[in-house]
N, C-alpha and C positions, 0 to 999 in steps of 0.2 A: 528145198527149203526157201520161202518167202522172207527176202530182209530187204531194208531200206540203205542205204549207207550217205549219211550227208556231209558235205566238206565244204570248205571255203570259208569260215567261220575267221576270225583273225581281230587284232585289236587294231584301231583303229580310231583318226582325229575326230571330233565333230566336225560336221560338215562333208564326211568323208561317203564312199561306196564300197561296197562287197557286192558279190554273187555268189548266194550258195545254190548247191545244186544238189539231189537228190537222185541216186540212182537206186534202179531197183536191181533185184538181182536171185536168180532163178524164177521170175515171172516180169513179164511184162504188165505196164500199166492199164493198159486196154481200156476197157471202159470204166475202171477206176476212177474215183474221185480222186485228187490227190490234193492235201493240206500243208500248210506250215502253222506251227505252233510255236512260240515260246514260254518261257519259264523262268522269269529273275530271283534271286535269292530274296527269299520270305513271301514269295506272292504266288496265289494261282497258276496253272498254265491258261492262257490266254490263244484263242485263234486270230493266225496274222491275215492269211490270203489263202487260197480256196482254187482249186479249177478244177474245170467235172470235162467229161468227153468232149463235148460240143466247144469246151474253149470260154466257156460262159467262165467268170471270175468272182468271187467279193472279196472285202474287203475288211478288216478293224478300221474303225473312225483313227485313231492314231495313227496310223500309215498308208489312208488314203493321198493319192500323192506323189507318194516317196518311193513307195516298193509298187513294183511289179510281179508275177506271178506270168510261167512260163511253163510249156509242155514243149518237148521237140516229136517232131514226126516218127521217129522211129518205136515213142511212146515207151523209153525205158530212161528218163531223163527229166526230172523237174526242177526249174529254176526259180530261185528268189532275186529278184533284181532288187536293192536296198540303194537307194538315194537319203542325200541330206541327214543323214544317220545324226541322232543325238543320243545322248547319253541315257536318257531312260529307253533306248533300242537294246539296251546292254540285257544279254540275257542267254540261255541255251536255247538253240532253234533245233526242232526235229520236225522234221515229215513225216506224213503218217497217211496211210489209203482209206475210204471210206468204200464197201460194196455198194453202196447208192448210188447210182448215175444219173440220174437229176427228180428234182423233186420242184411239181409247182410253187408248195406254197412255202420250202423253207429253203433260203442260201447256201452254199455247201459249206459256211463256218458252223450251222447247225446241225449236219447228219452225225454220226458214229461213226467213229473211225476204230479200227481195230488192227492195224499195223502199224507199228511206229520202228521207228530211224534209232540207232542211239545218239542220237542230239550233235550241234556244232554250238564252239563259244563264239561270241560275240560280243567284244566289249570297245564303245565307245566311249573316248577319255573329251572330259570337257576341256 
């Protein structure tokens, strides 16, 4: 069975950092796209950063910057690096894979994703 599992979530100053990470588990990420997404109370979920096979990345305009976005070589392991964290970063974060492995004309915050994480909190106190 195909699941996500993410941690590292935790509350946190502004100004502060996390790393959450993403692990998969009875499949490898392979040529998976793999995403983060979050979701603050009353709003949309939103896509944060994005990395497809080749290591190519994007980005949300709101945490170009700050977050990075990480695969490890063994490809069963995705990272969020989260800098300079503010208070509208406050949200549940889930990873989610997308079957597309790259696409010319559209970023991987725009493919379908169709496996999701059960989410981490994340909340930055001003």
């Amino acid at each position: 069975q195909k699941q996500l599992v993410e941690s590292g979530g935790d509350l946190v100053h502004n100004g502060g950092s996390l790393r959450l990470s993403c692990a998969s588990s009875g499949f490898d990420f392979g040529d998976n796209t793999v995403a983060w997404f979050r979701q603050a109370p009353g709003k949309e979920r939103e896509g944060v950063a994005c990395i497809n096979r080749r290591r190519d990345t994007a980005y949300a305009d709101s945490v170009k910057g700050r977050f990075t976005v990480s695969r490890d070589n063994a490809r069963t392991t995705v990272y969020l690096q989260m800098d300079n964290l503010i208070p509208e970063d406050t949200a549940v974060y889930y990873c989610s894979t997308s079957p597309i492995m790259w696409e010319a004309t559209r970023d991987c915050l725009e493919y379908e994703y169709d496996t999701w994480g059960q989410g981490t909190q994340v909340t930055v106190s001003s």
